[in-house]
C-alpha positions in Angstrom: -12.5 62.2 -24.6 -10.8 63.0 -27.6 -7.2 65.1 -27.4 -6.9 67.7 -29.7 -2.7 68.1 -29.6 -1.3 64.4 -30.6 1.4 62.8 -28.7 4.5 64.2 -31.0 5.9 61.6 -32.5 9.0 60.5 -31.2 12.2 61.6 -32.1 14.5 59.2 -34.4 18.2 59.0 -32.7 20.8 58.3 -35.3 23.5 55.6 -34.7 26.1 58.0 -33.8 23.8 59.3 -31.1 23.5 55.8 -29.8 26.7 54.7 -29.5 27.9 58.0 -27.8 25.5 57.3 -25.2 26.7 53.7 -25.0 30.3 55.2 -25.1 29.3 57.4 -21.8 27.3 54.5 -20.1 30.7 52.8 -20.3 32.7 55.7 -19.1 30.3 56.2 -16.0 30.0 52.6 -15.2 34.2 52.4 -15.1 34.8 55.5 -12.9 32.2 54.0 -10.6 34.2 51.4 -9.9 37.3 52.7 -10.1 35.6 54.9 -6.7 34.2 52.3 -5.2 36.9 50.2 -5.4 39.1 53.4 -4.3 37.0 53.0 -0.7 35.7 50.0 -0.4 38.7 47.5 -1.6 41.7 50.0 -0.8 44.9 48.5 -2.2 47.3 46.9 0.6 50.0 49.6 2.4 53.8 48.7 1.1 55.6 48.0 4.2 58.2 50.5 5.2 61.6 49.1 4.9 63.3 49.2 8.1 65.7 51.3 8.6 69.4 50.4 9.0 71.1 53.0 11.8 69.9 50.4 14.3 68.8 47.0 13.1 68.8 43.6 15.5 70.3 40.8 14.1 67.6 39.2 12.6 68.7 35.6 14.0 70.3 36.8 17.5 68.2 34.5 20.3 65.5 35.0 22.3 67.8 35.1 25.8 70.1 37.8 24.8 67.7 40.1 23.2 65.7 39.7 26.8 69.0 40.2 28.8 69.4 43.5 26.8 65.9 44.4 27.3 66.3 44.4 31.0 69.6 46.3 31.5 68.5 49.0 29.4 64.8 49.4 31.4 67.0 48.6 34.7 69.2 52.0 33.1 66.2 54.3 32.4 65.4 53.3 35.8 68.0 54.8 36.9 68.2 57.9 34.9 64.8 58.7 36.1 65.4 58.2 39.6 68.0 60.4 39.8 66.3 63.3 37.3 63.3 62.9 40.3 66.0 64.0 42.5 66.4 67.1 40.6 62.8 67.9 40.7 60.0 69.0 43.1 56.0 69.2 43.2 54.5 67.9 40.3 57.5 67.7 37.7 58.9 64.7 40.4 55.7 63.0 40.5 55.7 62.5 36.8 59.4 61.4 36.7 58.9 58.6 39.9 55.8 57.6 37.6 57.8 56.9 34.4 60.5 55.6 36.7 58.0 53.1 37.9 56.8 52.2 34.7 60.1 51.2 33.6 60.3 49.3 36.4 57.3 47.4 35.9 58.5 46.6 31.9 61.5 45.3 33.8 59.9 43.3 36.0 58.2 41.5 33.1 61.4 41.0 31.2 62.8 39.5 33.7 59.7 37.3 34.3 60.2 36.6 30.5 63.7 35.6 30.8 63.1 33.1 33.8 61.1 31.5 31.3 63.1 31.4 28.1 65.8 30.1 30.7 65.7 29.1 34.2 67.7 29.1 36.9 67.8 26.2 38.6 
């Protein structure tokens, strides 16, 4: 069977129309990967620097940072014990569990500290 419109012919593009469509693939392809990259390869977090109010001695040893450790849980032991005094009901029971808490962290600072240096 025999059409009776003809395919039209196609239509010539000029260089200029060409290369602006080259110039856009381009474009397109970059911002791709500019978003891909954006999510998939996100650029490493600069570490905070730390702050200098209260800084440790960077080469103070291993027993006294330990030894400080443990009077200061052994402390908030204390405050908490005696703020649980203060309180009643359900305010207490929170206060004797944050008291215990730091007990337990003191426990394993001291556990800690036997190792680093043991009495003998």
């Amino acid at each position: 069977m025999d059409k009776l419109i003809p395919d039209p012919p196609p239509s010539p593009t000029t260089s200029l129309e060409d290369a602006m469509r080259a110039d856009d693939l381009v474009k397109n392809r970059e911002a791709i990967k500019r978003a891909l990259d954006f999510y998939l390869c996100p650029a490493p977090a600069k570490p905070h620097p730390p702050s200098t109010l209260f800084m440790v001695v960077p080469n103070v040893d291993t027993e006294s940072l330990l030894a400080h450790a443990c009077e200061s849980l052994a402390s908030a032991s204390a405050m908490a014990s005696n703020f649980a005094g203060e309180l009643s009901g359900f305010q207490r029971s929170t206060a004797l569990a944050i008291q215990q808490i730091v007990m337990l962290a003191e426990l394993a600072v001291n556990r800690a500290l036997d190792r680093v240096d043991p009495q003998s």
